[in-house]
C-alpha positions in Angstrom: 62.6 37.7 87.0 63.7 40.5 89.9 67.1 40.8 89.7 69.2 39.9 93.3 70.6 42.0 95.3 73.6 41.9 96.7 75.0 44.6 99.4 78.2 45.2 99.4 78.2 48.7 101.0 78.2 47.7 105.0 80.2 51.0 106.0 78.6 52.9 108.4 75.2 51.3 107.8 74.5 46.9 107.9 71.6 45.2 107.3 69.6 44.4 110.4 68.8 40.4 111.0 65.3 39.1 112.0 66.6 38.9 115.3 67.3 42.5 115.5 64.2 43.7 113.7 62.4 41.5 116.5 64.3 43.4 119.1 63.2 46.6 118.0 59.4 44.9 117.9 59.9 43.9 121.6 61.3 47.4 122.6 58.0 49.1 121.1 55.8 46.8 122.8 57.3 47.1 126.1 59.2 50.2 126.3 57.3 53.1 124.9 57.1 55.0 128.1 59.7 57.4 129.2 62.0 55.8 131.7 62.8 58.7 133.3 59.3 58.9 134.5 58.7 57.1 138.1 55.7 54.9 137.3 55.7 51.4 136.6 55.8 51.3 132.8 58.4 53.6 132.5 60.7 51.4 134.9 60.4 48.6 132.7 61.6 50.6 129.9 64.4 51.9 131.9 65.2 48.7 132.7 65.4 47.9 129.1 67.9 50.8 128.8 70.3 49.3 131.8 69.9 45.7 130.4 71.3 47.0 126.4 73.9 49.6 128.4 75.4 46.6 130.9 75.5 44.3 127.8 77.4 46.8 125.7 79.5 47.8 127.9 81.0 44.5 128.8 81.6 44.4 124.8 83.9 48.0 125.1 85.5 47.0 128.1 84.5 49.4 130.9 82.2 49.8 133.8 78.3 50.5 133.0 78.2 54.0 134.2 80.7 54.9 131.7 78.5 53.9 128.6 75.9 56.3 127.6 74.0 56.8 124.5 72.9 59.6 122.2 71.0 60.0 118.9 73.5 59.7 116.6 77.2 58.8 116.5 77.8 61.9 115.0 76.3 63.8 118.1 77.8 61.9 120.3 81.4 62.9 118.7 80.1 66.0 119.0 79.7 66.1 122.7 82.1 63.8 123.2 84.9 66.3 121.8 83.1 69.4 123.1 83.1 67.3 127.2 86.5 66.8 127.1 87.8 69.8 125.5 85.4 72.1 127.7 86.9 70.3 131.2 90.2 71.4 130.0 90.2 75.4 130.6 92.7 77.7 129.6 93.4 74.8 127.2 93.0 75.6 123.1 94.4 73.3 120.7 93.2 70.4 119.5 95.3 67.4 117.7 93.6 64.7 115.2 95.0 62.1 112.8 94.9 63.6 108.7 92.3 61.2 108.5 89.5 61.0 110.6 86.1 61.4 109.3 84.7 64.9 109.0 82.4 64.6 112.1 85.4 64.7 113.9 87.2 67.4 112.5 84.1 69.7 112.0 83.4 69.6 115.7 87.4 69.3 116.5 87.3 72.6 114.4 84.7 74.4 116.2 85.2 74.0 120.2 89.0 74.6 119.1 88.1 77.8 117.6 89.8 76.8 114.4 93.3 76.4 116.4 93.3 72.3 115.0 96.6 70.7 113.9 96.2 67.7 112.0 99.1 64.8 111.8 99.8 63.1 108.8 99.5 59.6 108.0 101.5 57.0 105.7 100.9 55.4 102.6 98.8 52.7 104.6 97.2 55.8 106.6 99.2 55.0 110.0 99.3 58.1 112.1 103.2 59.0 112.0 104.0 58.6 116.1 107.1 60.8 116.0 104.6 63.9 114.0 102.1 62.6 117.2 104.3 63.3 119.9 105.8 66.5 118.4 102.2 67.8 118.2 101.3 66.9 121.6 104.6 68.8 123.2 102.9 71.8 123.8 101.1 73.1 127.0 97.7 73.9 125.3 96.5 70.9 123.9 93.0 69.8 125.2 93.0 66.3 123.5 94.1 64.1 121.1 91.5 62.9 118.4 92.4 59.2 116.8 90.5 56.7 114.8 90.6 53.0 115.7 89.7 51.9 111.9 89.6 54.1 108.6 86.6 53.7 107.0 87.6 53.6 103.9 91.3 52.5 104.1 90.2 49.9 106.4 93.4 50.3 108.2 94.2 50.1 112.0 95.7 52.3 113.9 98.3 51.0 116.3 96.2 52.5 119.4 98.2 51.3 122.1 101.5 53.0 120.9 99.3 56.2 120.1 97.6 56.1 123.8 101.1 55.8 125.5 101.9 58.6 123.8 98.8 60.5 124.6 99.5 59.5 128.4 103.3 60.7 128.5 101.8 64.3 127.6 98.6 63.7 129.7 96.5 64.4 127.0 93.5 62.5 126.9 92.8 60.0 123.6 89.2 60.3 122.1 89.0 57.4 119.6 86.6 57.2 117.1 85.5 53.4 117.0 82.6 53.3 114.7 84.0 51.4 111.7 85.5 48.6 114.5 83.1 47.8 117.1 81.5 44.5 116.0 83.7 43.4 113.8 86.4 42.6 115.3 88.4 42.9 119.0 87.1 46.1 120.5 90.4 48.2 121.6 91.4 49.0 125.2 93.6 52.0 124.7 91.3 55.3 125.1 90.4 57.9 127.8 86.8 58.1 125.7 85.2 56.1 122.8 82.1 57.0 120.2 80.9 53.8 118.2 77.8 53.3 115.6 75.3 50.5 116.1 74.4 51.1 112.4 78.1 49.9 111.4 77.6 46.7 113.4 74.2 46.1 112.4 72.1 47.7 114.6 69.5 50.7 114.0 70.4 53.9 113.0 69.0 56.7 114.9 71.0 55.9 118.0 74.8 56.5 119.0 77.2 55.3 121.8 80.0 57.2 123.7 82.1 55.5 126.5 84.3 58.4 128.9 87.0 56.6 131.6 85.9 57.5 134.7 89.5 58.8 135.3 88.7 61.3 132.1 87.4 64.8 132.8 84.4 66.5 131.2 81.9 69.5 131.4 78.7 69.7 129.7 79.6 71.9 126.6 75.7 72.4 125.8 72.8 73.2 127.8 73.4 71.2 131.1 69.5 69.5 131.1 69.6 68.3 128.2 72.6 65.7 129.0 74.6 63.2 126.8 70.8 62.3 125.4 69.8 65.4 124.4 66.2 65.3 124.9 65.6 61.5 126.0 66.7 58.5 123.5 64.2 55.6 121.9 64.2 52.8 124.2 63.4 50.6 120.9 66.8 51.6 119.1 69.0 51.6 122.1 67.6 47.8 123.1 68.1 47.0 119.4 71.7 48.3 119.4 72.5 45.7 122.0 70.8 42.8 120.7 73.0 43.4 117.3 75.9 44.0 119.1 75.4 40.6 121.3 74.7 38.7 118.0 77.9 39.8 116.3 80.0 38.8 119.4 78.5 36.0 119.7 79.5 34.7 116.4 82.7 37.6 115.7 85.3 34.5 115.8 84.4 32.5 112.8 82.4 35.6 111.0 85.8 37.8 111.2 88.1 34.8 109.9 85.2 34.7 106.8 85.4 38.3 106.2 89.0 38.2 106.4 89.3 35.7 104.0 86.8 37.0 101.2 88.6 40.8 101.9 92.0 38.6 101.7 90.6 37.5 98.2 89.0 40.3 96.9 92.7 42.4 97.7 94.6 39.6 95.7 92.2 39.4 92.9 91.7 42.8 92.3 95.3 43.3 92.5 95.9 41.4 89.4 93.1 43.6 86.9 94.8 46.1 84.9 94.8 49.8 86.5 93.7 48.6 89.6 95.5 49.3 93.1 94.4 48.2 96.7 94.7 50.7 99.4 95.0 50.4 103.1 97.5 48.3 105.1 96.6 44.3 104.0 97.4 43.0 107.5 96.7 45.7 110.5 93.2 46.4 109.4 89.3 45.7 110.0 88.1 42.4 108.4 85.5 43.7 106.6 86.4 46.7 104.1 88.5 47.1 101.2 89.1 49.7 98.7 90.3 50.3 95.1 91.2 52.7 93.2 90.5 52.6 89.1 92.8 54.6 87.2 91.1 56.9 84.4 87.6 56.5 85.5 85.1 58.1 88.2 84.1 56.0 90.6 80.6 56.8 90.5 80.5 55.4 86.7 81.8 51.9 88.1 79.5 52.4 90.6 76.2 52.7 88.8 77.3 50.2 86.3 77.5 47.6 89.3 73.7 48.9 90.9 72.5 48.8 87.2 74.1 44.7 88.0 72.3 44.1 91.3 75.6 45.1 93.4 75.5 47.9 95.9 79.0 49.7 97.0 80.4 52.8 97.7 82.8 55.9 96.2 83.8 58.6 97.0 84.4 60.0 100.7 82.6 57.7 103.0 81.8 60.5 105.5 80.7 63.6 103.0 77.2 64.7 102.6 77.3 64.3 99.2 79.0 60.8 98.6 80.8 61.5 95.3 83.1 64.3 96.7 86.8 63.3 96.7 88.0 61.5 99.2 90.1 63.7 101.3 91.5 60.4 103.3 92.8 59.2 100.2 94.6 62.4 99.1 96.3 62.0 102.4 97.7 58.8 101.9 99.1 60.3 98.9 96.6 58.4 96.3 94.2 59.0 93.7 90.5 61.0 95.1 88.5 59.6 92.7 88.0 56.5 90.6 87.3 54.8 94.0 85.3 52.0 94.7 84.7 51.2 98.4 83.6 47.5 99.5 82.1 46.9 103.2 81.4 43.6 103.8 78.8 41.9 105.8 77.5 38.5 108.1 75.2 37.9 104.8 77.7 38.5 102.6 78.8 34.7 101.0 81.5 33.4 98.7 79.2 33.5 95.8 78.5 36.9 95.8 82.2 38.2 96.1 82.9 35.9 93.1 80.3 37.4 91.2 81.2 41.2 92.3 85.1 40.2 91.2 83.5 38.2 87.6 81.5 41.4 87.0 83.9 44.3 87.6 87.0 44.4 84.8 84.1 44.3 81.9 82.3 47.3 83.8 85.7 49.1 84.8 86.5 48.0 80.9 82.9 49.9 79.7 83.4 52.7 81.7 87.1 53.8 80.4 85.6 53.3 76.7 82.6 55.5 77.6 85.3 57.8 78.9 86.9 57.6 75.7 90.0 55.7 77.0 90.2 52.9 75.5 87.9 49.4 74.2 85.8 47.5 76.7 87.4 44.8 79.4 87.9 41.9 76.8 90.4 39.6 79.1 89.8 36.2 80.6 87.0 36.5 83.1 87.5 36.2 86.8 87.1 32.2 87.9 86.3 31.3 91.3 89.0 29.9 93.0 87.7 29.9 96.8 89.1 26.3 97.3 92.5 28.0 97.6 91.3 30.0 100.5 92.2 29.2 104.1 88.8 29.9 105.7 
């Protein structure tokens, strides 16, 4: 008999729902001419494009014109960086949080001609506000770079302080929000905003940006070519919306379940023997969790859980190469490796968590003996408890 799968890798890429995949059917069907064409059938696809842009817009919280898509979320941090940083002239430097993904400081990196000061974060990977504003006091900084959710921390950060600050140094706030947007209450405080319809379900292949109309940019690429560059597929962008629309209709109740499994899977995990939870456990996404493993790699636990049916992550969530060491966790002051990242997801049930928590201390257990530290997990296995759960 085929063995089950069960996902539990939903950071940065979800599974897409029959109502999506039918979305993206629909889009082919009716939107497959260019809709910056004139004719008939490309106005019905731009009109597919205004429909998804109006309906994710009213999700982030601003006006339609200021929502406008790329083909990746990586591009559009990218040009969302290089537009803002470019409108600033005679302006060089360019702030970020210790922990934002590598996207971010690559491109940071680059229009700042290597004149990038990062700010360090705590234990729980909150930006330090007093390091913020001290690194904002200076006349050349272009912008301010700041995560709403860690992707692999899963923590928060406290945006409306870090904005305020921004403000009082009138420097705008870019804020990456593609580990947030879906799951839970989008944030308000930003000048511009990148998310990832992949993270909330949606189709990869497609990427949206979000600039205040009070925020200044210039095109820091070939000007014809635009936010888009080069046109975007009408079939991913509609499908981006549709996912969006299904997760907020039903965000409420599927945030206080993922809460309450992430809530479970911290406490549990907590208790097995060289294992520690990272990330704050209150000011954070509902959705992802991560633990470290003392005195084994993570990619050993993890191919011991695929070889079990169970899909999750290690290493840095945002390398090339998944298995590097996590640079967010060295600057939280924690273990790089040994690192097993959980991103949950609608389809995600009780049963499956249960199982994931059952199966891990005898594969943690088999992977420090195969590491020649010590005998296989041998303890009391995991029971269910899920009737003490508030859900």
């Amino acid at each position: 008999m085929a063995l089950t799968r069960t996902y539990l890798d939903a950071s940065g890429s979800s599974p897409m729902t029959p109502r999506v995949l039918e979305a993206i059917r629909a889009g082919f069907a009716d939107g497959w001419a260019d809709p910056r064409r004139l004719h008939a059938e490309s106005r019905r696809a731009q009109a597919l494009v205004e429909g998804a842009r109006e309906a994710i817009a009213e999700v982030l919280g601003c006006p339609t014109h200021e929502v406008a898509f790329s083909p990746s979320a990586v591009i559009a941090l990218e040009r969302t960086i290089g537009a803002v940083h470019t409108a600033r002239r005679g302006r060089e430097r360019i702030v970020a949080s210790a922990v934002e993904r590598d996207a971010t400081l690559h491109a940071a990196h680059y229009y700042a001609q290597g004149r990038l000061e990062t700010v360090a974060v705590d234990e729980q990977g909150h930006l330090d506000l007093e390091a913020f504003a001290a690194a904002l006091d200076y006349p050349d900084v272009t912008i301010a770079a700041v995560q709403h959710v860690n992707h692999e921390l899963g923590t928060a950060q406290r945006l409306d302080d870090v904005h305020e600050i921004a403000k009082a140094h009138e420097v705008p706030l870019v804020v990456d929000a593609t580990a947030s947007i879906g799951h839970m209450e989008s944030p308000a405080a930003w000048d511009a905003l990148v998310a990832n319809p992949a993270d909330w379900g949606g189709p990869a292949g497609i990427g949206v940006l979000a600039i205040r109309s009070r925020t200044r940019w210039l095109p820091a690429w070939p000007e014809r070519s635009g936010w888009e560059a080069g046109g975007i597929s009408v079939p991913l962008v509609l499908a981006a919306a549709v996912a969006l629309q299904e997760r907020v209709e039903h965000r409420q109740a599927v945030e206080a379940r993922m809460r309450a499994m992430t809530e479970w899977i911290r406490s549990t995990a907590a208790t097995m023997p060289g294992v520690t939870v990272v990330g704050d456990p209150l000011e954070r996404a509902p959705h992802l969790v991560t633990l470290l493993c003392s005195g084994v790699d993570g990619e050993a636990v993890l191919a011991r859980l695929d070889k079990e049916g169970i899909a999750v992550g290690s290493g840095s969530a945002c390398e090339h190469d998944g298995f590097e060491p996590s640079r967010v966790l060295a600057a939280i002051g924690s273990p790089s490796t040994g690192n097993v990242r959980i991103g949950l997801h609608p389809g995600v049930d009780e049963p499956m968590v249960d199982r994931f928590l059952a199966l891990l201390p005898r594969i943690i257990g088999e992977a420090r003996a195969d590491a020649g530290l010590g005998v296989p997990w041998a303890g009391a296995q995991h029971q269910p408890s899920w009737g003490r759960v508030q859900h």
